[in-house]
N, C-alpha and C positions, 0 to 999 in steps of 0.2 A: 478518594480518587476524584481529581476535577476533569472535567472533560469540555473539549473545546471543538466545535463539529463548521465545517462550511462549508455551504450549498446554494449553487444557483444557476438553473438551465443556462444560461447564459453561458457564452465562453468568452475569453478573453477579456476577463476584469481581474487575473489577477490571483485566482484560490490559490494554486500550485502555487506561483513563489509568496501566495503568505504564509502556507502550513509548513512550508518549507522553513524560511527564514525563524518564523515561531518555533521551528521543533530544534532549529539548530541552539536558537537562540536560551529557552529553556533547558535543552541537555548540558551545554556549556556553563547556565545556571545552577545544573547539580542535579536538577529533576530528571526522572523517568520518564520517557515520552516513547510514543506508538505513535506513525505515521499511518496512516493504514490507508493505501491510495488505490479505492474501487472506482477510479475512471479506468476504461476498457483502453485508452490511449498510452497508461500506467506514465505520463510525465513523470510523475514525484518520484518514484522508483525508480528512474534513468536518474534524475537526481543525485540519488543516496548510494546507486550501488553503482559501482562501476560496469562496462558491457561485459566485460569476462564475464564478470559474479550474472550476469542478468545470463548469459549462454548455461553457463552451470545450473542454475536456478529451473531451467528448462529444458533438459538434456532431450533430443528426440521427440517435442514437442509434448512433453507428457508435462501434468502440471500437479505434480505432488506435492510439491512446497511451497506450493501457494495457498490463498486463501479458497481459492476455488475450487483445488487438491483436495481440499480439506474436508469442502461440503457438499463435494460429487456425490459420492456415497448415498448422501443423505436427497439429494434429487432425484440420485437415479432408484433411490426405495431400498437401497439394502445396508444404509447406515442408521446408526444407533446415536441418540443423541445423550 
């Protein structure tokens, strides 16, 4: 598995549409790609899923299907890893 990671305090140089273009550009290639977008602004994921799928995605403001969903548990002390 290669992994390809970019970061920089900065905004507006550009991450979001290269992870972007990169991840289209490699699936289209054949490969397996993860976007995984932990900016709190979620660009990349307005990107990729359409606003329905994003309204679905968080029904009632709950966030179970997210990354976040995922590792509440384990913040809030009663998840198992």
């Amino acid at each position: 598995m290669n992994t390809i990671a970019f970061f920089s305090n900065k905004g507006g140089v550009g991450k979001t549409s290269l992870v972007y273009h990169l991840a289209w550009m490699y699936a289209e290639m054949g490969n397996s790609v993860i976007a995984a977008d932990l900016d709190p602004q979620a660009n990349l994921t307005s990107m990729f899923v359409q606003d329905t799928r994003l309204e679905e995605l968080w029904p009632d403001g709950t966030h179970q299907l997210t990354i976040y969903g995922a590792v509440q548990p384990l913040l809030d002390g009663v998840g198992d890893v």
